[in-house]
Each structure stands twice: as C-alpha cells, then as structure tokens.
Legacy VTK file of the C-alpha trace (Angstrom):
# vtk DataFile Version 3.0
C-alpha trace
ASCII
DATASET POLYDATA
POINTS 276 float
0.000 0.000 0.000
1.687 3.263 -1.135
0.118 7.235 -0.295
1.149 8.604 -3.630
0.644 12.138 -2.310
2.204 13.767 1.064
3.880 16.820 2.006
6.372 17.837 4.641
7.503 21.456 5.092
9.436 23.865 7.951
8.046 27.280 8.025
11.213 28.694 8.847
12.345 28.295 5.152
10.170 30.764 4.504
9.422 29.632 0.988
5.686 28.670 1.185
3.480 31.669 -0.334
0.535 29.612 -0.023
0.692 28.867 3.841
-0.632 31.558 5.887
-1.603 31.919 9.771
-5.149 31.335 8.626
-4.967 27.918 7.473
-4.563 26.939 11.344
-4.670 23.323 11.458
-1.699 22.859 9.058
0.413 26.179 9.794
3.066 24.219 11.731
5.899 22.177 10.715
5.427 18.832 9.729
7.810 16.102 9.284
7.941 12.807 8.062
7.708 11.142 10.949
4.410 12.726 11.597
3.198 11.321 8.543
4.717 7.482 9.284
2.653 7.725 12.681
-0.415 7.792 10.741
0.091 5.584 7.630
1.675 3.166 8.869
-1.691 2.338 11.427
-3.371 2.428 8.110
-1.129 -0.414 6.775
0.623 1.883 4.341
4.480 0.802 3.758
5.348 3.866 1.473
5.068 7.142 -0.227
5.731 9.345 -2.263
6.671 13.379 -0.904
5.502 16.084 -2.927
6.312 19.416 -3.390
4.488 22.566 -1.605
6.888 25.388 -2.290
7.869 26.675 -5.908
12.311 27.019 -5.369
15.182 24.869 -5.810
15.805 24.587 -2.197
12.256 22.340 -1.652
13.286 19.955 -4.012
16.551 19.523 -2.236
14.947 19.781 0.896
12.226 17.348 0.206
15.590 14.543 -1.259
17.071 14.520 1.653
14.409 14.183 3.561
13.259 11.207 2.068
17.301 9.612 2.384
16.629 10.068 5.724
13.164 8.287 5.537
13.385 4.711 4.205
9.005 4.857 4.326
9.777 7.700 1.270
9.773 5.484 -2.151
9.965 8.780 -3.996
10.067 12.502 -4.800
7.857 15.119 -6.812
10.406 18.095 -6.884
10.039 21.567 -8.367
12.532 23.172 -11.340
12.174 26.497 -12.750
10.414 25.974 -16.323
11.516 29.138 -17.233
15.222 29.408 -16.140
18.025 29.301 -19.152
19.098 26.419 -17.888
16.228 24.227 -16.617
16.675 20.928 -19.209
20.244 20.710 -17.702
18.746 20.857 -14.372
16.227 18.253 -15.274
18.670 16.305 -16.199
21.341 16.962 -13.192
17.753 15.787 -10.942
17.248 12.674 -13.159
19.981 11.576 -11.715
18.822 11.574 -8.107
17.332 8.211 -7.533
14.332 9.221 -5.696
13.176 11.846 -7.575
10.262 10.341 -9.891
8.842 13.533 -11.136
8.681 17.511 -11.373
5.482 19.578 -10.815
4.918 23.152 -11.662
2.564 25.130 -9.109
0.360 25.652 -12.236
-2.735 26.853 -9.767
-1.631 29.523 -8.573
-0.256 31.395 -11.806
-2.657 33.458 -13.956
-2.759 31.830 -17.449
-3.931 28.887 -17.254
-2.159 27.841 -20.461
1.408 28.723 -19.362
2.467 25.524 -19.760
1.952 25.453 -23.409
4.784 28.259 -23.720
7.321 27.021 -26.551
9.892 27.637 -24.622
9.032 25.226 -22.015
8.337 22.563 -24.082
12.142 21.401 -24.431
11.900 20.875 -20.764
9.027 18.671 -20.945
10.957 16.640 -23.651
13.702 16.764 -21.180
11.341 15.174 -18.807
10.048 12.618 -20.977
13.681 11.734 -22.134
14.632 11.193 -18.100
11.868 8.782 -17.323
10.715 11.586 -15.182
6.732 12.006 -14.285
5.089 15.635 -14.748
2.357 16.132 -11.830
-0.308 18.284 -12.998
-1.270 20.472 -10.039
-4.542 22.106 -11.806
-8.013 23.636 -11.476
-10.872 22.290 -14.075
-9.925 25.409 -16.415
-6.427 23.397 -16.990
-8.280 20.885 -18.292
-8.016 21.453 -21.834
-5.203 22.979 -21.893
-3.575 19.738 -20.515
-4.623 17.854 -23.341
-3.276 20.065 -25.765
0.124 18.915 -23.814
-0.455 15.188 -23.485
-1.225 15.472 -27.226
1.967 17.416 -28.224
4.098 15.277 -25.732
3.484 11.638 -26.473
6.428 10.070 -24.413
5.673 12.105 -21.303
3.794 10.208 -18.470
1.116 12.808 -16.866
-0.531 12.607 -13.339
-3.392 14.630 -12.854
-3.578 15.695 -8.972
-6.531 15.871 -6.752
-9.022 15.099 -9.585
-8.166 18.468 -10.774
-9.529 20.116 -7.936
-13.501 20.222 -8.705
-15.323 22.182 -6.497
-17.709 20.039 -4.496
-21.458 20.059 -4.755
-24.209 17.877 -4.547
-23.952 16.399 -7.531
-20.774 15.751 -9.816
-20.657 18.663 -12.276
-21.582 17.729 -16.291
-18.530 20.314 -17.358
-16.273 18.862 -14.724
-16.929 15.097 -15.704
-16.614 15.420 -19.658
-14.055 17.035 -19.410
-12.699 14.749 -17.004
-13.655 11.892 -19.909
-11.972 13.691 -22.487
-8.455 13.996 -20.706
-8.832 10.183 -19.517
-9.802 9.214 -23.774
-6.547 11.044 -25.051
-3.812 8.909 -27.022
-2.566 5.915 -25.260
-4.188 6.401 -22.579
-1.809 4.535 -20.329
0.254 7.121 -19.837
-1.981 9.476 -18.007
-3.509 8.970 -15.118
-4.826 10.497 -12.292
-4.715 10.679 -8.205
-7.674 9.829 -5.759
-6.684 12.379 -3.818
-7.603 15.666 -2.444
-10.984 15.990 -2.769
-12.345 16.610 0.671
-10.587 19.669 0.762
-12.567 20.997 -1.835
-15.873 20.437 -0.041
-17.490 22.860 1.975
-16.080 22.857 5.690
-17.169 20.442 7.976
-18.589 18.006 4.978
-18.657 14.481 5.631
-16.034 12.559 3.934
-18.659 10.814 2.478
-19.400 13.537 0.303
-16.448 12.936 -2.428
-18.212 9.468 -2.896
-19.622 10.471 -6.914
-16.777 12.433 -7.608
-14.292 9.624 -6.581
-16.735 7.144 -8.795
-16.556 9.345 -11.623
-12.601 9.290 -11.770
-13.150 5.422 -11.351
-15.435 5.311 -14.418
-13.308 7.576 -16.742
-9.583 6.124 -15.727
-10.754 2.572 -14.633
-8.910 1.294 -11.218
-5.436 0.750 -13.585
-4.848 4.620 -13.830
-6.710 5.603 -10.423
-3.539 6.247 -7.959
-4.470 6.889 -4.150
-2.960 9.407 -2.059
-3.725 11.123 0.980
-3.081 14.813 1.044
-1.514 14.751 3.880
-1.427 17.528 6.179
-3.672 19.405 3.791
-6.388 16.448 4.049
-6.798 18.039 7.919
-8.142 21.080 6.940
-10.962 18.967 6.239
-10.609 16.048 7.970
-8.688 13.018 9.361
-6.164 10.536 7.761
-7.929 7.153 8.889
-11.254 8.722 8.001
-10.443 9.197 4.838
-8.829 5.597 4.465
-11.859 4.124 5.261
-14.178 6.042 2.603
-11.999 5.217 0.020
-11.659 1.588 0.918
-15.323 1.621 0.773
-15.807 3.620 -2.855
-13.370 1.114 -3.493
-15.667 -2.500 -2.369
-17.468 -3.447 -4.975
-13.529 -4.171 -7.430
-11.610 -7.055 -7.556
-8.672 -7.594 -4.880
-6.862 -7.011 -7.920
-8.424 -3.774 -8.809
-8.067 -2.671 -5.185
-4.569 -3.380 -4.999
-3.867 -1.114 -7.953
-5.508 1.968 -6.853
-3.908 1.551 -3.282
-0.374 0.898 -4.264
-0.188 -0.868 -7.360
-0.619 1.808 -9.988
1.883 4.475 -8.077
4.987 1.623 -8.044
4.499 1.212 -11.829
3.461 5.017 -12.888
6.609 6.238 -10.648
9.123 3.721 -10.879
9.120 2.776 -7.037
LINES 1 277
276 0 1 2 3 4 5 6 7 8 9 10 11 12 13 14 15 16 17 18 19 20 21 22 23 24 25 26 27 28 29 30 31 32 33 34 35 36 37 38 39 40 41 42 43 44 45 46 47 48 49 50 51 52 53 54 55 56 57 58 59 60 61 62 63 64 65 66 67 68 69 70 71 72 73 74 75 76 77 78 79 80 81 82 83 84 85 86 87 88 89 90 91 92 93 94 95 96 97 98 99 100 101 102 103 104 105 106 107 108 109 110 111 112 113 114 115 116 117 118 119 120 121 122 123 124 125 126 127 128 129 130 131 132 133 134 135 136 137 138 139 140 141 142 143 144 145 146 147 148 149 150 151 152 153 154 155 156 157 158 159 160 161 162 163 164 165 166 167 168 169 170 171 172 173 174 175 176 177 178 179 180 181 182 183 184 185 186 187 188 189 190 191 192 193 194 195 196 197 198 199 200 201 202 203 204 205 206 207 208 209 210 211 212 213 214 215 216 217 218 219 220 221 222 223 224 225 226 227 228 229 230 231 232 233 234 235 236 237 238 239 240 241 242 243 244 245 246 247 248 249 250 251 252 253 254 255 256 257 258 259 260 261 262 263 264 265 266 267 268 269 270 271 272 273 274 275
C-alpha cells in the first residue's frame, strides 16, 4: 500500500506563499515522521513526498528528507520551467534516484495555459527523455489545456492531482466530468492517469467525507482502477478532515472491485506510474 501524495515542510524556510496563519490546522511544521505515525496504522508501507513550495531549495529539501526516511519510495520536486538552464537541471535531478517527477505550481499562476509556452516545451521533452513524471497540479480550467500537452508530448507520463480540484457540490458537475472523460480518452491512454486524492478539501467545511463518494466514482469510471492512484493529502487532508477517516471512505468507494483492482488503486498503480 503506497500514499502517492504527502507533504512535509518547515516554516522557517520561509518559501511557502501559499501557507498563511489562517490555514490553522496545518500552519506548523510537519515532518515525516508525523506522517509514518499515521500511515503506517493504516497499513501503508510507502510514499511518495511532494512538493508545496515553488524554489530549488524544496526539491533539495524534500531529497534529503526522504534519504533520511526509508518509508519515502519517492520525490515530486520543483525546477524552474523558465530558467536558461532548466533541461540541464532536469537532467542533473534525473539523476537523483528518488526523484520520480517535477510539478509546476500551475494553480496559482494566472494563465492557465502557461504551460503550453514554446519555450518550455524542451523541458518537458527533457522530462520525458529522463523517465521523469510531470504532476499536474490544476483547477478544471487546466483541463483542456492539458490535453493540448499530453497530445503534443506523447512520451511524457502525466498525473493529474486531486481530480483536478472540482469544487464540491451535490452532484458531480456535467462540465467537470466530460471534461474529465476527455483527458482520460486522449492517445494511449496509459500514460496518463490520475490521483484519488484531495478531494475533501474541496468540499465545503465540515462536509462528511462521504461527500467525495460520486466524484471519486466518476474518476473510477473515466480512468478505470489501472490509472486511479491513491494518495492522501496529507497535512492538507486536515483542513478537512482526518487521515484514517479518509482511508476508510476510500476503501469503501473502493468494495465493490476485484482484490486485484483494489490493490492497484492503493499501491499498485503508483509503483508502476513512478518507478518505485
């Protein structure tokens, strides 16, 4: 069993725009070991540590935290797109053994097509050339703007985070879900998938987990349990709610697959997807 999706971070690097004194329950530091408490009583024997601040020092950072951490199978870094020399830096990272991929902060930048720049696309190449996994940190107005890349970059391997970050309601959203269909139908489809992850958050506060139950079986439908990767959110998740709580909603979204199925969304899919 593998959480495909956790974060540690210090505040006193001083790098993390996002994380304000009014997101309380997760304005603190949080180390791996914090994170090992809790998945490990949930069975889980790995995972993989993602990126929270946009600089060259969290990626470093987040490496040698996880040589430290034998529980961390791999890394999600951060490299400047942009920066004259970012395809030798992807390379000079390839080399690290734990790092598995690179993710741009594209949510919080204000064209939602900036990754379509041509001068980042040698860097995706470089990406795709390293065996290296881009994470797709996005809002639903990404959405077609990510297949335009899938479609121009057929050797790169693309993980969609968090479902793409659809804002809860009710019911699953028609615009959200085709869209959602139409990212999942692209060319060989086995190289894109997509994390079961993140989606409490998005709910209104003090939802039951229960709530991301349609959206969760609308992923299943459109990427099938082989490209559905698990992944906890973790410290973020608590801004919503707990770690084992959310365990047990997705073991039961998860009931009515095969063992085999199961095993593939919890673990299975994330090993293959980023080489751990």
């Amino acid at each position: 069993m593998i959480d495909a999706h956790f974060h540690a971070w210090s505040l006193a690097r001083g790098d993390y725009g996002w994380l304000t004194p009014d997101l309380k329950p997760i304005y603190r530091d949080v180390h791996v070991v914090d994170w090992q408490v809790l998945a490990q009583a949930q069975g889980i024997q790995g995972g993989v540590l993602v990126q929270a601040a946009p600089t060259d020092a969290e990626t470093q950072y987040l490496l040698a935290q996880a040589r430290l951490h034998p529980m961390v199978t791999g890394v999600v870094g951060w490299v400047d797109m942009q920066a004259p020399d970012a395809v030798a830096q992807v390379k000079r990272l390839a080399r690290e053994p734990l790092l598995k991929g690179l993710r741009p902060m594209l949510q919080d930048l204000s064209d939602p097509a900036w990754i379509l720049q041509d001068s980042i696309a040698p860097v995706l190449q470089a990406m795709a050339q390293c065996d290296l996994v881009f994470d797709a940190l996005i809002t639903p107005q990404h959405l077609p703007h990510m297949r335009v890349l899938i479609e121009r970059h057929l050797d790169l391997t693309v993980v969609i985070d968090h479902g793409a970050k659809p804002t809860m309601a009710k019911e699953v959203t028609a615009e959200w879900a085709c869209a959602i269909e139409s990212l999942a139908s692209t060319t060989d489809p086995s190289r894109v998938v997509c994390k079961m992850s993140g989606l409490w958050t998005q709910a209104e506060p003090g939802s039951a987990c229960e709530v991301v139950t349609p959206w969760c079986q609308a992923l299943l439908r459109s990427f099938g349990p082989e490209r559905l990767i698990w992944g906890s959110d973790w410290p973020v998740l608590e801004l919503a709610g707990c770690y084992e709580r959310w365990r047990q909603v997705s073991l039961e979204i998860l009931k009515n697959y095969t063992d085999g199925q199961q095993a593939a969304v919890l673990g299975g899919n994330a090993r293959r997807i980023y080489r751990l």
